[in-house]
C-alpha positions as CSV (number, residue, x, y, z in Angstrom):
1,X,-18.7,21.0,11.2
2,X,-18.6,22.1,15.0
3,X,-22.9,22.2,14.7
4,X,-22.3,18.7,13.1
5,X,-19.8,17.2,15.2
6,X,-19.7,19.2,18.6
7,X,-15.8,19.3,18.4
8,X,-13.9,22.0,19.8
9,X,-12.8,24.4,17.2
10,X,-9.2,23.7,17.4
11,X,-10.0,19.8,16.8
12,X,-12.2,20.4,14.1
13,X,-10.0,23.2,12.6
14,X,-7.2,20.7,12.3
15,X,-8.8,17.9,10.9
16,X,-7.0,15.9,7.9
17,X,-8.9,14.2,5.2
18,X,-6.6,11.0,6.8
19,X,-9.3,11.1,9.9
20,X,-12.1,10.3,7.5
21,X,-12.6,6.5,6.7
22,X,-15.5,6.5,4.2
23,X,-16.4,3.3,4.5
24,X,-17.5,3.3,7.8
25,X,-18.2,6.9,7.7
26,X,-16.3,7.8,10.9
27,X,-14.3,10.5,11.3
28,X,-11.0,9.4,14.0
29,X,-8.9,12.4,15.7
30,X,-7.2,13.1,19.1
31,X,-8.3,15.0,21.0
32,X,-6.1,18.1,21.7
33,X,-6.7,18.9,24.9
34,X,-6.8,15.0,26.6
35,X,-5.2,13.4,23.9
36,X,-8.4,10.8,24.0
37,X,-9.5,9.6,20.6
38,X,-12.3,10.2,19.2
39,X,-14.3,8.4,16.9
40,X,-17.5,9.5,15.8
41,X,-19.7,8.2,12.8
42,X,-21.4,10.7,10.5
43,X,-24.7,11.4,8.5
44,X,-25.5,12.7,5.2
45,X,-25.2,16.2,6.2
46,X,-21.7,16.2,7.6
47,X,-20.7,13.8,4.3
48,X,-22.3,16.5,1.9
49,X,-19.9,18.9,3.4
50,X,-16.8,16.6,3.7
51,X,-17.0,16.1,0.1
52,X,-16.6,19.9,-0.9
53,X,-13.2,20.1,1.5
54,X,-9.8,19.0,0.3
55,X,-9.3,14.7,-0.2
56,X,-5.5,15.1,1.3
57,X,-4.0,17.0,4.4
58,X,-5.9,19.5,6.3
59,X,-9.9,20.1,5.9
60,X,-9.5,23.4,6.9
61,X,-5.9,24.8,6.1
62,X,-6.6,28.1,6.3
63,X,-8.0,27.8,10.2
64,X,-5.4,25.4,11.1
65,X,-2.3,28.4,11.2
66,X,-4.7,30.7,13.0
67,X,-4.2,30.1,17.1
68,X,-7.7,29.6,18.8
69,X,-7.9,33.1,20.8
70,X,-7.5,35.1,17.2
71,X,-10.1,32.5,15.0
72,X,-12.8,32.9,18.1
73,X,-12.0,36.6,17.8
74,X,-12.6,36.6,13.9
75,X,-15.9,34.6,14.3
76,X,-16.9,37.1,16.8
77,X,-16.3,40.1,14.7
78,X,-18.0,38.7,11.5
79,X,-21.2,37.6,13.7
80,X,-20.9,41.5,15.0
81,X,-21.2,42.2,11.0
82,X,-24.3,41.4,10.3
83,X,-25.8,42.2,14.1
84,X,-25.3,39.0,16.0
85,X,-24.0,38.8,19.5
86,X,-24.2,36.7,22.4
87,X,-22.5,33.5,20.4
88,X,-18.7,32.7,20.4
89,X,-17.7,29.4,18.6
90,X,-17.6,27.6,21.9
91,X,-21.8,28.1,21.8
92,X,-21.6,24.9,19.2
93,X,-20.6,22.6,21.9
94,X,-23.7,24.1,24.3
95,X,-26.0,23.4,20.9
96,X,-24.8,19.9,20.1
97,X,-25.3,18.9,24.1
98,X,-29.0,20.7,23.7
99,X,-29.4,18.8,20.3
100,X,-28.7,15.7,21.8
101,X,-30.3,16.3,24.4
102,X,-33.8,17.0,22.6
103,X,-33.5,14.3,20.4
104,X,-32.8,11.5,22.8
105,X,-29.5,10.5,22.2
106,X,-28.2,8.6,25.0
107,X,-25.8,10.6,27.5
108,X,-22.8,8.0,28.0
109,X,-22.7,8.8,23.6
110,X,-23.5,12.4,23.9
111,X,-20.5,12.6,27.0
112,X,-18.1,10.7,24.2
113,X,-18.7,12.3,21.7
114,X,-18.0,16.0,23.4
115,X,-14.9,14.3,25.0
116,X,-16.8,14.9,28.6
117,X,-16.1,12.6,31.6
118,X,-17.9,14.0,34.2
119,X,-22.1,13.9,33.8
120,X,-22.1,17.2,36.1
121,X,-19.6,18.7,32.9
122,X,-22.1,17.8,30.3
123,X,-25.6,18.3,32.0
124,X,-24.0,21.8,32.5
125,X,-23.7,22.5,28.7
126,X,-26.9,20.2,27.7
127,X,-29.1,22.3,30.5
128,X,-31.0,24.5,28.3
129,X,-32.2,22.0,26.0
130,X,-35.8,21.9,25.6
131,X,-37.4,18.2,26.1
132,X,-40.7,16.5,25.7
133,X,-41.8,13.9,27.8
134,X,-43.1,11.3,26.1
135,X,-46.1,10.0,27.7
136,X,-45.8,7.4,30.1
137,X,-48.8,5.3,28.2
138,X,-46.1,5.0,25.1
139,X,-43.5,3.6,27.2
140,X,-46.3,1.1,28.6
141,X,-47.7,-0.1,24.8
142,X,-44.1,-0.8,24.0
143,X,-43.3,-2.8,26.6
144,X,-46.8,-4.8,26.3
145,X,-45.8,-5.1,22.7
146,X,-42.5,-6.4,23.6
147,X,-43.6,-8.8,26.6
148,X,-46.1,-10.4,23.8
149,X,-43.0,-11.1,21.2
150,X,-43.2,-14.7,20.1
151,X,-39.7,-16.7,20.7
152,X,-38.4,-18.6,18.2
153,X,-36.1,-21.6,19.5
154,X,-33.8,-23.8,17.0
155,X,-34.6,-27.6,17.7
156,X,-32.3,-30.1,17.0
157,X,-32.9,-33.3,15.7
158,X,-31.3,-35.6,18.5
159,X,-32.7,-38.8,17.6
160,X,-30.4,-39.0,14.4
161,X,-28.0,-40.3,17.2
């Protein structure tokens, strides 16, 4: 879920199957550290795994009782398990920014969705992403293609009068 949702563990950790609304597949939560809400709409992916977690209370009860310092501590030790080091459960946030980032999600939705108000904050954590400029001639088509769009204009009958 932090890959999927860039929340800080302690969010995520303590999220209730009350934050989901399936309808409008958003999940809904307050933020812990600001106390901002947070709404954020989800994909396939994150619904594949919502539907294997509990329907009521807590999504992850287990992770909920365990304070921050001693889950990111646990994480750590299991990475060192099978020879990974280097990555902390904070490292999720740093990939979602670079995710966004890469894929050309806007930055005011990136920023609100990683509960960021400062650009400086979150070009900090998005800074190692890996982009490709598009070229410039794409950009130009588009617009050409967009300039050329015929208008359609609803005409009413006045002489009905």
């Amino acid at each position: 879920m932090l890959w999927h949702l860039g929340g800080a563990q302690t969010d995520i950790a303590n999220l209730k199957a009350e934050d989901i609304d399936w309808k409008d597949r958003t999940i809904a939560y307050r933020r812990r550290k600001t106390g901002a809400m947070s709404l954020l709409a989800f994909g396939d992916d994150v619904a594949a795994i919502l539907k294997t977690l509990p329907t009521s209370g807590l999504l992850f009860p287990a992770l909920a009782r365990i304070h921050e310092r001693h889950r990111a501590k646990m994480f750590i030790k299991r990475l060192n398990t099978v020879g990974i080091s280097g990555v902390s459960l904070h490292s999720y946030r740093y990939a979602w920014a670079e995710r966004a980032k890469s894929a050309g999600y806007p930055e005011r939705f990136a920023m609100q969705a990683l509960g960021q108000s400062s650009k400086a904050v979150h070009r900090a954590y998005a800074k190692k992403a890996q982009v490709v400029v598009p070229p410039l001639e794409d950009y130009e088509k588009r617009k050409e293609q967009a300039a050329v769009r015929p208008q359609v204009f609803m005409v009413t009958d006045v002489s009905r009068n």
